[in-house]
Structure formats: structure tokens, C-alpha cells
Backbone as XML, in Angstrom:
<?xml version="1.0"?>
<chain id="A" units="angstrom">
  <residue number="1" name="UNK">
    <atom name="N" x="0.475" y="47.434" z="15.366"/>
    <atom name="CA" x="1.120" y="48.399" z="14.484"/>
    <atom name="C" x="2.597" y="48.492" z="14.838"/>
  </residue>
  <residue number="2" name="UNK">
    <atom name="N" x="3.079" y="48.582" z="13.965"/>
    <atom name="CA" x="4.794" y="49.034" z="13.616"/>
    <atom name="C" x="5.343" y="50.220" z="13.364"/>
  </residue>
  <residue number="3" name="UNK">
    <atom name="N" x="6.359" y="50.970" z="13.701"/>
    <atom name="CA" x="6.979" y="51.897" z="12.575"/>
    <atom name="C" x="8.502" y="51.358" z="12.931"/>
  </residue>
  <residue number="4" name="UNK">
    <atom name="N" x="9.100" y="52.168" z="11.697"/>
    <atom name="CA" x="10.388" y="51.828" z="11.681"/>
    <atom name="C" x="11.118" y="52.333" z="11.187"/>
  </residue>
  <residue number="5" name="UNK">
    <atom name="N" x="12.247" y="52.368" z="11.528"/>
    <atom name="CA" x="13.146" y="54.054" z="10.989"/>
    <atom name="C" x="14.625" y="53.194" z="10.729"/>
  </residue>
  <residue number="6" name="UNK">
    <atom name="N" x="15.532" y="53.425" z="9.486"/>
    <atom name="CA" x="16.462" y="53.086" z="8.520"/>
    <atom name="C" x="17.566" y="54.221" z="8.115"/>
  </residue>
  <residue number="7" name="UNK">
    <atom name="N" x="18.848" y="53.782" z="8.914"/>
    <atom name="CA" x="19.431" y="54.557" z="8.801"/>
    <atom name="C" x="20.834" y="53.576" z="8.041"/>
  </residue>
  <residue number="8" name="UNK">
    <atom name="N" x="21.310" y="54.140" z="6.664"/>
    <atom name="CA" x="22.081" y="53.726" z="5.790"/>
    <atom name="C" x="23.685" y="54.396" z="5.691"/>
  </residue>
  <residue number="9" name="UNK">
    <atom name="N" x="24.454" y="53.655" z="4.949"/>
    <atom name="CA" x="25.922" y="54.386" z="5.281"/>
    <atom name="C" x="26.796" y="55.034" z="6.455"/>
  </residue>
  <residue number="10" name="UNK">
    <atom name="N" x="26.174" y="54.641" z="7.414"/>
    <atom name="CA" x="26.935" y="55.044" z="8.868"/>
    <atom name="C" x="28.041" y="54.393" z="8.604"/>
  </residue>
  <residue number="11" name="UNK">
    <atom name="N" x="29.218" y="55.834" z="9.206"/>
    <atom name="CA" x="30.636" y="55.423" z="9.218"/>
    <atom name="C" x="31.369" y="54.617" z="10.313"/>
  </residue>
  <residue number="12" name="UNK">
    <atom name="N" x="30.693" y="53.602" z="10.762"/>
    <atom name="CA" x="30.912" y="53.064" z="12.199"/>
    <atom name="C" x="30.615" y="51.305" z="11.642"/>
  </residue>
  <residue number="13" name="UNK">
    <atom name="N" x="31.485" y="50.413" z="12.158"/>
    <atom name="CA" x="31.370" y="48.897" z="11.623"/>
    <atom name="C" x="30.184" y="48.262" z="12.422"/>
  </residue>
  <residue number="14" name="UNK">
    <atom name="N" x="29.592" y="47.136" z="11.211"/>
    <atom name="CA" x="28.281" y="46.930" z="12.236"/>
    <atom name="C" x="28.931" y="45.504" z="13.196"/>
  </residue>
  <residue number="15" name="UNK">
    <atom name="N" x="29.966" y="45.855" z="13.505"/>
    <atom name="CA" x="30.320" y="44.538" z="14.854"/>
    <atom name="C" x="29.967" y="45.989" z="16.058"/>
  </residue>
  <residue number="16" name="UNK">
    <atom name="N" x="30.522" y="47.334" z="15.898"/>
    <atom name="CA" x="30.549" y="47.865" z="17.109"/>
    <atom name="C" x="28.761" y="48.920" z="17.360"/>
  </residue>
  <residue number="17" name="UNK">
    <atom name="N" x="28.480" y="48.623" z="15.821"/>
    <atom name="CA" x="26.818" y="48.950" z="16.420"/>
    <atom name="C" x="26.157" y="47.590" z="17.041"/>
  </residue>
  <residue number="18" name="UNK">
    <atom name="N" x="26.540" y="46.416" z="16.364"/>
    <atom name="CA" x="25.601" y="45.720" z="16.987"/>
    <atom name="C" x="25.668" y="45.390" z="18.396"/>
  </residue>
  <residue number="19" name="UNK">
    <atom name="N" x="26.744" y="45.596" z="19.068"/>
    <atom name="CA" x="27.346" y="45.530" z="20.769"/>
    <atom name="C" x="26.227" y="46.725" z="21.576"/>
  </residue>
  <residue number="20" name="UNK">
    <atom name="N" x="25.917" y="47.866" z="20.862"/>
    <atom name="CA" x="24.742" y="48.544" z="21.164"/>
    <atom name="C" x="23.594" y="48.180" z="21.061"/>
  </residue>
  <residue number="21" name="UNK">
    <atom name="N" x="23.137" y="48.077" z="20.058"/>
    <atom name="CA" x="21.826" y="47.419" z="19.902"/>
    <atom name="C" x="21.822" y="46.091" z="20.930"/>
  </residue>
  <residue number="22" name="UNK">
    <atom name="N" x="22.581" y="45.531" z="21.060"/>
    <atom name="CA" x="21.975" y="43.892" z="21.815"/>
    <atom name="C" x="21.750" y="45.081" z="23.475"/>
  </residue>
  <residue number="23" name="UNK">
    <atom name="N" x="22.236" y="46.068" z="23.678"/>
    <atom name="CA" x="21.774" y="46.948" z="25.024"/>
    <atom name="C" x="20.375" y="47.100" z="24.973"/>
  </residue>
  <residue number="24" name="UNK">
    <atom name="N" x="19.845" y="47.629" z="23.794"/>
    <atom name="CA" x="17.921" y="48.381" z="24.063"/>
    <atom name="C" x="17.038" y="47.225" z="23.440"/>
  </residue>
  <residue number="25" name="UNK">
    <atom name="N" x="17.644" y="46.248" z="22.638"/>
    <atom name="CA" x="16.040" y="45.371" z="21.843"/>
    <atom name="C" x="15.672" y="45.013" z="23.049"/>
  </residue>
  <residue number="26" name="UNK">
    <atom name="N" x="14.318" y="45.162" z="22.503"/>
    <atom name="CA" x="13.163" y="44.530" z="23.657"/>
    <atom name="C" x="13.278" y="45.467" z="24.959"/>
  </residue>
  <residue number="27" name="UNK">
    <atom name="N" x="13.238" y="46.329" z="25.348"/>
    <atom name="CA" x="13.340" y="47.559" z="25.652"/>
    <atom name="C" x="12.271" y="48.888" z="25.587"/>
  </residue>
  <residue number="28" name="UNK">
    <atom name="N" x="11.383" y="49.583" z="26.600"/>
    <atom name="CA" x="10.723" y="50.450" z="26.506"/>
    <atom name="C" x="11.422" y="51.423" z="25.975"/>
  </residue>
  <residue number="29" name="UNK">
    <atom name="N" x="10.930" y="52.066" z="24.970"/>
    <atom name="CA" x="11.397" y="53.403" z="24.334"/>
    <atom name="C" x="12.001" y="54.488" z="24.995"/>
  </residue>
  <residue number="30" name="UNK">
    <atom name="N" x="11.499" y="54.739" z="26.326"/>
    <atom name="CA" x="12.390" y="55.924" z="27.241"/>
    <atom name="C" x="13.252" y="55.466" z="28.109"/>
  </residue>
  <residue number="31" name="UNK">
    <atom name="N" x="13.508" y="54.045" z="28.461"/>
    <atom name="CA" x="14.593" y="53.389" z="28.974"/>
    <atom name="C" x="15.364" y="53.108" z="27.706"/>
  </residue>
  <residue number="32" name="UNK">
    <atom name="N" x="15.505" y="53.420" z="26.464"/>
    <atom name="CA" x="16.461" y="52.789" z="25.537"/>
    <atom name="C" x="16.966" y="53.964" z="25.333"/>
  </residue>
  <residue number="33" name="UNK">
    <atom name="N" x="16.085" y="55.204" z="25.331"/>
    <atom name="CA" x="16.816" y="56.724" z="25.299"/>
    <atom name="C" x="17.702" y="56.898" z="26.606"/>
  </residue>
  <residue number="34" name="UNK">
    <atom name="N" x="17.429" y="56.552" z="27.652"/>
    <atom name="CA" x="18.340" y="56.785" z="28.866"/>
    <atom name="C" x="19.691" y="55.803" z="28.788"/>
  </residue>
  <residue number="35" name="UNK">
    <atom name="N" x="19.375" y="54.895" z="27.645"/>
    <atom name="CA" x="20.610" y="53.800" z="27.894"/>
    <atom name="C" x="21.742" y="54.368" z="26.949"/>
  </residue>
  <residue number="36" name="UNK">
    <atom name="N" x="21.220" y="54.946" z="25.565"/>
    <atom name="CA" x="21.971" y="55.149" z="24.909"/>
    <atom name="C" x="22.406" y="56.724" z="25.055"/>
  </residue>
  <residue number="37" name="UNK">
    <atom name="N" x="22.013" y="57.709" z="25.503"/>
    <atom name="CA" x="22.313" y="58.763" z="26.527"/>
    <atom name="C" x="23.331" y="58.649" z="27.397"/>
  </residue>
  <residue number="38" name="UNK">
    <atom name="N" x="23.845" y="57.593" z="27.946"/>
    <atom name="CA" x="24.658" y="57.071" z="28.989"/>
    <atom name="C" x="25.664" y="55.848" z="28.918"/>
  </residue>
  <residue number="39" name="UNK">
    <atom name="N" x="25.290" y="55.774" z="27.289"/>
    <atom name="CA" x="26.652" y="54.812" z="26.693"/>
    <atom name="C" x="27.404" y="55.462" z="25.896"/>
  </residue>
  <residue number="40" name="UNK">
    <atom name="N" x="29.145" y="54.784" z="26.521"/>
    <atom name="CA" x="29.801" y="55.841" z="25.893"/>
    <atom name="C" x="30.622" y="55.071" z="24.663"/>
  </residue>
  <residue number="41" name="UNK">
    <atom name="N" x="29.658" y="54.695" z="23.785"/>
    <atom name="CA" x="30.217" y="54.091" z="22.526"/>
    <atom name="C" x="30.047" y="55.575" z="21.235"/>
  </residue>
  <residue number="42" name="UNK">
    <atom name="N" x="30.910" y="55.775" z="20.426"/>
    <atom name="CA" x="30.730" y="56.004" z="18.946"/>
    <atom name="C" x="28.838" y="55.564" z="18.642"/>
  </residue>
  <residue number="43" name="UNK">
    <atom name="N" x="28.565" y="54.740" z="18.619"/>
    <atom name="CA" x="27.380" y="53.831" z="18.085"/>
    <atom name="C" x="26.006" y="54.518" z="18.561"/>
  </residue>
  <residue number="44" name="UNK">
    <atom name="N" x="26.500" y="55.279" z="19.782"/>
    <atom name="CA" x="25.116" y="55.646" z="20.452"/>
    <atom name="C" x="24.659" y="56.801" z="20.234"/>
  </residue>
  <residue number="45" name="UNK">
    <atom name="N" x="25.349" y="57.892" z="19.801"/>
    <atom name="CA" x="24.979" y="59.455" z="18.965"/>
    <atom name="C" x="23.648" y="58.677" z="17.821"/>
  </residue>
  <residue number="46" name="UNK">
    <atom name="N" x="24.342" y="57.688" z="16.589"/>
    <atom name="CA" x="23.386" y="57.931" z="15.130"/>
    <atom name="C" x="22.554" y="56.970" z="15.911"/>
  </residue>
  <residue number="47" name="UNK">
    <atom name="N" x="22.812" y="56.171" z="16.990"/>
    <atom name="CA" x="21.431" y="55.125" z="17.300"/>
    <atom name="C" x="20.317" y="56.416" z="18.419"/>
  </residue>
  <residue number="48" name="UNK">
    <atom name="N" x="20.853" y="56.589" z="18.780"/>
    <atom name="CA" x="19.591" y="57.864" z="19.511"/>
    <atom name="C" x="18.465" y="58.420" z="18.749"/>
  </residue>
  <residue number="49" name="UNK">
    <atom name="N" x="19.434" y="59.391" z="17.460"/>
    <atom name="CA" x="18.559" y="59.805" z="16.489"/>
    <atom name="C" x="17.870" y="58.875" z="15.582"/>
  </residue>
  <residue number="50" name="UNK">
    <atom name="N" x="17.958" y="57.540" z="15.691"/>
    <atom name="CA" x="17.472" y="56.725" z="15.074"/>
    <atom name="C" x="16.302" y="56.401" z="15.178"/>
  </residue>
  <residue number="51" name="UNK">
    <atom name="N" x="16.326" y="56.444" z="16.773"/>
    <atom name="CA" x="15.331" y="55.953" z="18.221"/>
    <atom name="C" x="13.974" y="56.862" z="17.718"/>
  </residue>
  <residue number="52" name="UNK">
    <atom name="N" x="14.966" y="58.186" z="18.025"/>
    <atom name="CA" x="14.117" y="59.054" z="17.967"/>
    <atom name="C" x="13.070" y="59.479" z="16.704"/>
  </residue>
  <residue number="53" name="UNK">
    <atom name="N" x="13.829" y="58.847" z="15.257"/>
    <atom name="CA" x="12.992" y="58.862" z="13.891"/>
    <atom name="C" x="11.839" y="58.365" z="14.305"/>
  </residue>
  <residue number="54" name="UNK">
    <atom name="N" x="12.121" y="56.893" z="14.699"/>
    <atom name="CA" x="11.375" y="55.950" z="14.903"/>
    <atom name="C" x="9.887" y="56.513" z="15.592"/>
  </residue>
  <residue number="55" name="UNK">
    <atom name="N" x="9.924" y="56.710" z="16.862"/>
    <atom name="CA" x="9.073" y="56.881" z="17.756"/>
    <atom name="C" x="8.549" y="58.092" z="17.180"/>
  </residue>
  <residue number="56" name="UNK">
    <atom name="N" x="8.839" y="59.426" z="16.605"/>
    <atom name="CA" x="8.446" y="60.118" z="15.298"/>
    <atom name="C" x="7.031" y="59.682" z="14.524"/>
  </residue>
  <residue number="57" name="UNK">
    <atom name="N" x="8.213" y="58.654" z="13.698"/>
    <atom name="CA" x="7.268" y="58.108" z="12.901"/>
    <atom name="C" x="5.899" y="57.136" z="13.617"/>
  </residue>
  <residue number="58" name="UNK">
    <atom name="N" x="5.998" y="56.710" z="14.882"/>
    <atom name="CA" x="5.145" y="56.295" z="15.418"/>
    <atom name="C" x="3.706" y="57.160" z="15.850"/>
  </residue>
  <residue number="59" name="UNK">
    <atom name="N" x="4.492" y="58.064" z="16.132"/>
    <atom name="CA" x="3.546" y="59.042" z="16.593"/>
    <atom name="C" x="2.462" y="59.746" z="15.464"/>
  </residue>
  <residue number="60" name="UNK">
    <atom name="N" x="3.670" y="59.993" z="14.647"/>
    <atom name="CA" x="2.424" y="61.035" z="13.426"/>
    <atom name="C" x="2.353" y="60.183" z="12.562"/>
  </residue>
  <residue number="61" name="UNK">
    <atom name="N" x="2.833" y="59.318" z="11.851"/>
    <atom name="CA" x="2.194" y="57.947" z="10.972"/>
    <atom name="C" x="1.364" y="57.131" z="10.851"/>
  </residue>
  <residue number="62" name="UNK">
    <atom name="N" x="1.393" y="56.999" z="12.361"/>
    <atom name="CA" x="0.775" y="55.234" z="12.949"/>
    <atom name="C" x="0.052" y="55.588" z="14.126"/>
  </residue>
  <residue number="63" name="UNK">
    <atom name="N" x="-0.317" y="56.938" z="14.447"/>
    <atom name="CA" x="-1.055" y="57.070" z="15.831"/>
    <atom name="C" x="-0.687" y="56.552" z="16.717"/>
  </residue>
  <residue number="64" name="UNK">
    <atom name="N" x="0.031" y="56.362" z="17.378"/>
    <atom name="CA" x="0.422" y="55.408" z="18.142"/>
    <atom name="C" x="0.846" y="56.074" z="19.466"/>
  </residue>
  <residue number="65" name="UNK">
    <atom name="N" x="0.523" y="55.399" z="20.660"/>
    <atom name="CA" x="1.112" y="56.119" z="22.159"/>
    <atom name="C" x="2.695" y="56.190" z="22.165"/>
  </residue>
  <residue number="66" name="UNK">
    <atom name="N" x="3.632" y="57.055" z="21.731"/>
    <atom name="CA" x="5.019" y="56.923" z="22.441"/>
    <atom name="C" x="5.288" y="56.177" z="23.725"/>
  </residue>
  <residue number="67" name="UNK">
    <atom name="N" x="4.224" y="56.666" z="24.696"/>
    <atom name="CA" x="4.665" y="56.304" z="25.741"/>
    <atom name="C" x="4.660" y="54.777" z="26.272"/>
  </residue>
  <residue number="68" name="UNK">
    <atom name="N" x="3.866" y="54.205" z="25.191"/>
    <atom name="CA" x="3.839" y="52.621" z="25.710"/>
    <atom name="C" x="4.479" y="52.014" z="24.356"/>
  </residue>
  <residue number="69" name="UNK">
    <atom name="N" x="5.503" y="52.804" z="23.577"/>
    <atom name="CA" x="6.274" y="51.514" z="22.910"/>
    <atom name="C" x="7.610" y="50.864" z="23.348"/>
  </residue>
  <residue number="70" name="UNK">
    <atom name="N" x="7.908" y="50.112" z="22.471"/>
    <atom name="CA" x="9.349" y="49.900" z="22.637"/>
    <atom name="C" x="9.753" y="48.974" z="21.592"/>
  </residue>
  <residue number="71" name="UNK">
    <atom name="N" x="11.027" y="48.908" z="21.847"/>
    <atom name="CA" x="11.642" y="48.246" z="20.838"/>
    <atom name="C" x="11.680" y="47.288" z="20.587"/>
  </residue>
  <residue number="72" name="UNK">
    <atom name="N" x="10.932" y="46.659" z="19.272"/>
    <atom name="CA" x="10.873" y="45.511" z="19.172"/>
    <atom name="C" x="11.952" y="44.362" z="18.347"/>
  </residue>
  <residue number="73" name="UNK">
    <atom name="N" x="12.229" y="44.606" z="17.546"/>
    <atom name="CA" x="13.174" y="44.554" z="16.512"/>
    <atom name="C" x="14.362" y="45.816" z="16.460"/>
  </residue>
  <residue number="74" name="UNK">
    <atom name="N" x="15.628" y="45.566" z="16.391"/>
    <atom name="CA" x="16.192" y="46.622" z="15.867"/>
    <atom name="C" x="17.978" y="45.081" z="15.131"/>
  </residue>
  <residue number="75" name="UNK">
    <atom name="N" x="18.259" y="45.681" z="14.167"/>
    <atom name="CA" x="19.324" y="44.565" z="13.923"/>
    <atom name="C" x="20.648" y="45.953" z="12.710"/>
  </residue>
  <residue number="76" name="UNK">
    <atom name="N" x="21.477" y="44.960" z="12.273"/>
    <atom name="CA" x="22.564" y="46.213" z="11.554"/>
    <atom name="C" x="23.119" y="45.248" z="10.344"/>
  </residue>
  <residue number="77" name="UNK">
    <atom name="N" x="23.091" y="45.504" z="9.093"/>
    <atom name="CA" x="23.698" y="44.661" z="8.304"/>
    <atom name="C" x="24.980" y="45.716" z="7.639"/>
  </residue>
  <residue number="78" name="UNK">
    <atom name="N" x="25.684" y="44.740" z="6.708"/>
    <atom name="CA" x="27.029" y="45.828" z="6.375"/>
    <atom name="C" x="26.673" y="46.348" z="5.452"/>
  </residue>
  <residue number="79" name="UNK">
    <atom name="N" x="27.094" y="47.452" z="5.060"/>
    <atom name="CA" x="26.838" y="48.641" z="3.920"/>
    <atom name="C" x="28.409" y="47.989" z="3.398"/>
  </residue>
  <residue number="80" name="UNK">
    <atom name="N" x="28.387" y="49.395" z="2.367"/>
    <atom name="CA" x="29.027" y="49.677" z="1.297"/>
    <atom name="C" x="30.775" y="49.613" z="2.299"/>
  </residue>
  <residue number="81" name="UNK">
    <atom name="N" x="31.931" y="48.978" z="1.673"/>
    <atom name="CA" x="33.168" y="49.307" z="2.257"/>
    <atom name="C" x="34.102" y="50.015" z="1.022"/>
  </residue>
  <residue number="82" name="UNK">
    <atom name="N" x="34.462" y="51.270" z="1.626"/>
    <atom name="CA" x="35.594" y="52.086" z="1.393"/>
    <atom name="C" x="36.604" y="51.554" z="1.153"/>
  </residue>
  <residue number="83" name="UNK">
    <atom name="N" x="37.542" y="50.954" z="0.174"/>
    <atom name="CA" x="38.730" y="50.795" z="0.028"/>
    <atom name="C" x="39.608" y="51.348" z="0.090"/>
  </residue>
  <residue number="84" name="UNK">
    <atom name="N" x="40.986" y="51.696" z="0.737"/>
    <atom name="CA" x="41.778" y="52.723" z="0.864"/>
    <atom name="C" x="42.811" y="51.680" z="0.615"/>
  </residue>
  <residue number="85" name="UNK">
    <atom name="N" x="44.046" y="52.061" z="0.593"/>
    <atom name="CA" x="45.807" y="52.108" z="0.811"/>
    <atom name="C" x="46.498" y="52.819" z="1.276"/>
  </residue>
  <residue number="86" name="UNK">
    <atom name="N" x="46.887" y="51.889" z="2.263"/>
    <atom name="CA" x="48.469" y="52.656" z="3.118"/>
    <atom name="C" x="49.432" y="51.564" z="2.735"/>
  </residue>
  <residue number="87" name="UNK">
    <atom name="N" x="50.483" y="53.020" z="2.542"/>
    <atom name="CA" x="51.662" y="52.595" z="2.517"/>
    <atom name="C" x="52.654" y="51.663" z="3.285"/>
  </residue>
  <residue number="88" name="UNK">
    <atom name="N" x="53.302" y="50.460" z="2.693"/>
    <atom name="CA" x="53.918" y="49.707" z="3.468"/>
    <atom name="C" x="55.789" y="49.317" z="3.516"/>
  </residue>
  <residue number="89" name="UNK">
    <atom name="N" x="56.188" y="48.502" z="3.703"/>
    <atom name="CA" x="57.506" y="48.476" z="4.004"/>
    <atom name="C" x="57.786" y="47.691" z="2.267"/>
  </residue>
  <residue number="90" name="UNK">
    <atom name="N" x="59.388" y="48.316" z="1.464"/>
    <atom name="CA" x="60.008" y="48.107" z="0.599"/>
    <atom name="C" x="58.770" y="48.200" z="-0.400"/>
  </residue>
  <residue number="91" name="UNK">
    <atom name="N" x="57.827" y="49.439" z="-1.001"/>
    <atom name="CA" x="57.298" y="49.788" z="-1.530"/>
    <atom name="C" x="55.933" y="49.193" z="-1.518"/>
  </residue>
  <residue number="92" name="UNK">
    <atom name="N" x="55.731" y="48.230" z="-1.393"/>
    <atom name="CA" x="54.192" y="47.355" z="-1.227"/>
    <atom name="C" x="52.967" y="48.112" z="-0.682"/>
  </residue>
  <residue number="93" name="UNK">
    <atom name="N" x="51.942" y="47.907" z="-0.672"/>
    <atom name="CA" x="50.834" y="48.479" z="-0.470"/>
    <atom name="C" x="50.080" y="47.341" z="0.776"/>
  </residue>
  <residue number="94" name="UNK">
    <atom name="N" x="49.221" y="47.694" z="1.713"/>
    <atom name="CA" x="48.617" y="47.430" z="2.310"/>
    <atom name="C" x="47.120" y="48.051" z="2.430"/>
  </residue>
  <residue number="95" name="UNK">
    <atom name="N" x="46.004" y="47.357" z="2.314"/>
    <atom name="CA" x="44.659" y="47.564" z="1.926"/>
    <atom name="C" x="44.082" y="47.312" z="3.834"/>
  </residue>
  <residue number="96" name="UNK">
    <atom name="N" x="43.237" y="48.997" z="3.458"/>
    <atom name="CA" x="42.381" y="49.539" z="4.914"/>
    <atom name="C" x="41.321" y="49.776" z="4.773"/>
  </residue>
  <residue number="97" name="UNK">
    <atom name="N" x="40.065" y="48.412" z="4.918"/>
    <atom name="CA" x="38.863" y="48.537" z="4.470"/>
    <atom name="C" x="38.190" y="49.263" z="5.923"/>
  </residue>
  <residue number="98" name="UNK">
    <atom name="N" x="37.173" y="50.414" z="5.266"/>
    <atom name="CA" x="36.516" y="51.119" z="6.259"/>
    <atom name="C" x="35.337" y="50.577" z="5.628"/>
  </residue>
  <residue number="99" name="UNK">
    <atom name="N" x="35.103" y="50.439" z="6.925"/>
    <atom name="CA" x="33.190" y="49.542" z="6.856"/>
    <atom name="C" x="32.269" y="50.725" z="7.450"/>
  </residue>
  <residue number="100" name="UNK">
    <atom name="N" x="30.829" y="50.417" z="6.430"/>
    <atom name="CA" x="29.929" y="50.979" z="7.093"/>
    <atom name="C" x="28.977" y="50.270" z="6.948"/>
  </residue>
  <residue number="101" name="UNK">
    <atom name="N" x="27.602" y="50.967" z="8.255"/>
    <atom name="CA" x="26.247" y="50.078" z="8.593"/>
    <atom name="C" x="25.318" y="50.075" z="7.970"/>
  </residue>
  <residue number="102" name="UNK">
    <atom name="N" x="24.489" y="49.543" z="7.758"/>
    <atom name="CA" x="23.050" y="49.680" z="7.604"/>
    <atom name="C" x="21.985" y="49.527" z="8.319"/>
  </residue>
  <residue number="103" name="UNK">
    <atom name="N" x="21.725" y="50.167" z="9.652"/>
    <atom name="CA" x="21.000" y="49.915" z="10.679"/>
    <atom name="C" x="19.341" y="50.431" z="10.434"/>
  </residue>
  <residue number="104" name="UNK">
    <atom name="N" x="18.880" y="49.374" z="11.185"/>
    <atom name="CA" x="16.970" y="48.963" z="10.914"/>
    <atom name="C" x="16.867" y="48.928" z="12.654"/>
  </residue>
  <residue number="105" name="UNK">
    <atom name="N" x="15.789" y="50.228" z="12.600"/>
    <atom name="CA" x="15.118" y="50.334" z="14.290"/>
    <atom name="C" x="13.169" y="49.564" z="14.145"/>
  </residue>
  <residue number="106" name="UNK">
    <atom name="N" x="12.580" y="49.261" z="14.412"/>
    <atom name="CA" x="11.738" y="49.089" z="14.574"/>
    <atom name="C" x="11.208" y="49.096" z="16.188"/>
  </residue>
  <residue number="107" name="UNK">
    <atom name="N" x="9.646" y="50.174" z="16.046"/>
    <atom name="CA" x="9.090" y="50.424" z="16.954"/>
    <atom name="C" x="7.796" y="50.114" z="17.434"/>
  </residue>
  <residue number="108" name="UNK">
    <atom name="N" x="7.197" y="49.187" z="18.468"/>
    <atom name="CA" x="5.513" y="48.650" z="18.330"/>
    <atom name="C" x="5.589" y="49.087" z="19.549"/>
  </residue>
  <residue number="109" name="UNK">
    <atom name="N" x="3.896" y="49.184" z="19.714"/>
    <atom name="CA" x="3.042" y="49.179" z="20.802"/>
    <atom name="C" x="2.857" y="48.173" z="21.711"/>
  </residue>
  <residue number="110" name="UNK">
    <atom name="N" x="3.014" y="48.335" z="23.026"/>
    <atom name="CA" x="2.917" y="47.451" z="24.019"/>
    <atom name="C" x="1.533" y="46.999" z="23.871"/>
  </residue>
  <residue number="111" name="UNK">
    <atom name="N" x="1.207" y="45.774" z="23.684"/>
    <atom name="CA" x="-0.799" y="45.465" z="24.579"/>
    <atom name="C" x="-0.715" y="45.640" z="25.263"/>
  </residue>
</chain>
């Protein structure tokens, strides 16, 4: 069994979530909470609560022991980008794309 928890439009680029995530895949579930607890990236606040959907949904969905999962899968693709303009030199415009994530946690049971 699986669960898996999907978190969309995060205002954070998925180059600096995925530098997190390559920290907990493959990873017991309460060592990936202590890792990201103790990393001091932007990335690790919405990946915690992510963690935490997850193992959630493991629990009351899928019956499943919290205590013997972990992470099996977790990956980040790009969302939607914000187009903006700032102002540049002798009237011209310069374009400031803000990126956001689309991050996928997935959670299984140890055999």
C-alpha cells in the first residue's frame, strides 16, 4: 500500500525544492521529519506539512503503521510561472519570471 500527498503552486522554484527532497527519499518517516525540522532551507516549512499530509493519509485511508513507513517516492515538477517586469536602463523593460512547484510526496510501508 501507498498514500500520497500533492502539494501545487508553491512559491519556491523546483531547483531549490528538489535540493531538499534528494535529503529524505528513501528515508524512514520520523528521520525525514527530524531532517527537515533541522534544514534551514525556504523548502522545508511546505515539505514538512507535506510529510505530514502524507503519513495522515496513511494512517486513516490506508490503515497503515506510521511508524514503519517511509518515503518512497517523493519528486517536484514546475507549476505555473508569474510573469512580472522591472524596470530597466533608457526605458526598456526587463522580464522576472517567478517560478512555482508542484511537489508529489509518496508514502509506503516497510515489509
Amino acid at each position: 500500500m501507498e498514500a500520497r500527498a500533492e502539494l501545487k503552486h508553491v512559491r519556491i522554484s523546483p531547483r531549490k525544492v528538489g535540493i531538499v527532497l534528494d535529503l529524505i527519499r528513501n528515508k524512514p518517516c520520523d528521520v525525514a521529519m527530524a531532517t527537515l525540522r533541522n534544514t534551514p532551507k525556504a523548502a522545508s516549512e511546505p515539505l514538512m506539512k507535506l510529510l505530514k499530509s502524507a503519513m495522515a493519509n496513511a494512517e486513516n485511508n490506508h490503515n497503515m503503521n506510521v511508524g514503519s513507513c517511509y518515503v518512497s517516492q517523493c519528486w517536484c515538477g514546475e507549476g505555473i510561472t508569474l510573469k512580472r517586469i522591472r524596470p530597466a536602463a533608457k526605458g526598456s523593460a526587463h522580464r522576472i519570471l517567478k517560478r512555482t512547484s508542484n511537489i508529489v510526496l509518496v508514502v509506503k510501508e516497510a515489509e
